[in-house]
C-alpha positions in Angstrom: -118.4 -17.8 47.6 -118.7 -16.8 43.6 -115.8 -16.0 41.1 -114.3 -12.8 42.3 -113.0 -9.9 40.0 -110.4 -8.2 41.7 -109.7 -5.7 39.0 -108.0 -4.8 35.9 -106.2 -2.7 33.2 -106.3 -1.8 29.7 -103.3 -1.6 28.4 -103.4 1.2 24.7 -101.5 1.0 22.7 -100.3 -2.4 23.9 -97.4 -3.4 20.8 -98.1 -2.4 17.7 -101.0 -0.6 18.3 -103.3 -3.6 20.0 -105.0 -3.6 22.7 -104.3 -5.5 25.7 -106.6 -6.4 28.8 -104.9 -7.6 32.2 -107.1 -8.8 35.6 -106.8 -10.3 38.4 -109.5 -13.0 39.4 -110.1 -15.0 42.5 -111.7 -18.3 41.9 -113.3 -20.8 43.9 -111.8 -23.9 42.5 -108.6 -22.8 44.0 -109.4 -21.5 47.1 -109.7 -18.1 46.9 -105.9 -18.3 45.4 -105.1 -14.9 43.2 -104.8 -15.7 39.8 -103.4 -13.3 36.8 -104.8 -13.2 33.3 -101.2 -12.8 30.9 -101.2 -11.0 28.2 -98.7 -12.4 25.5 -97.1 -11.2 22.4 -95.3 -13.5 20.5 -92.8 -13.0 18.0 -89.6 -14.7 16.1 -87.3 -12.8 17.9 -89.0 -12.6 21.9 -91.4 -13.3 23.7 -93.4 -10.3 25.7 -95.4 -11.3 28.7 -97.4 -8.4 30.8 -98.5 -9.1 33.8 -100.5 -7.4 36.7 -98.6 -7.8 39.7 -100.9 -6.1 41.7 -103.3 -3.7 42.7 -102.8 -1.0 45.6 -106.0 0.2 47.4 -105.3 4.3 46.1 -106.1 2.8 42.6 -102.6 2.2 41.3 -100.9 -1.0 40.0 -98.3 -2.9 39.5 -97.1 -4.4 36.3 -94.7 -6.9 35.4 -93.1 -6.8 31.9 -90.8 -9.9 31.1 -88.8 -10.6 27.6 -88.0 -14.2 26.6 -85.3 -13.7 23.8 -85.4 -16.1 21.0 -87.5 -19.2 23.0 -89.1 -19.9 19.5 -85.9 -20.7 17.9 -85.4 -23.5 21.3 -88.9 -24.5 19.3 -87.6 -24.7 15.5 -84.1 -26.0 17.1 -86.4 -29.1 19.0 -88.1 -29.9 15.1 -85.3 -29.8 13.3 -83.1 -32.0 15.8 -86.0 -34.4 16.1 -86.2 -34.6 12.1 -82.7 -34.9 11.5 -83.2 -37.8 14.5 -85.6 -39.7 12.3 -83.3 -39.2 9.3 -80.3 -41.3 11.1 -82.6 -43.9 11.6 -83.7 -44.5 8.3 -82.7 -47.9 6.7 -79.7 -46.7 4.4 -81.0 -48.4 1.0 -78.2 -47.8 -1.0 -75.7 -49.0 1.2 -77.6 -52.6 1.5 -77.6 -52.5 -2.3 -73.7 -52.0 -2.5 -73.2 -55.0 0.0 -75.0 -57.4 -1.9 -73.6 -56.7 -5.4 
């Protein structure tokens, strides 16, 4: 059994006037299991993921559109904690300087 291509859509304009290309493929390292390609637009504020659900045999489909608000800022949030981490650790030199005088 060979890679399958179920099917797929373009998607015009997709955000901001780009282009985006959704399937469906059936592989055989994974047992036939449907798999989705995602497209994925990614800005500051959200996140926009489009997915094909599915597709019906009268040549309609099904398509899943999901908004992540603001998951870069968990991002910037994880950096600037595990900075600011790093900093509290740092050997406070002028501290040690004061105690010896």
């Amino acid at each position: 059994m060979a890679d399958e291509f179920d099917g797929g859509v373009d998607l015009e304009p997709f955000r901001d006037e780009a282009r985006a290309w959704l399937e469906k493929r059936r592989y055989d390292k994974f047992s036939g299991e449907p798999t989705s390609e995602v497209a994925l637009d990614r800005k500051l504020k959200e996140d926009l993921f489009v997915i094909l659900a599915s597709i019906h045999e009268n040549e309609r489909v099904t398509i899943r559109a999901i908004i992540n608000p603001l998951i870069n800022w968990y991002w910037i949030g994880g950096i600037v904690a595990f900075f600011g981490g790093l900093y509290v650790l740092l050997p406070d030199f002028k501290r040690k300087e004061e105690a010896a005088e």
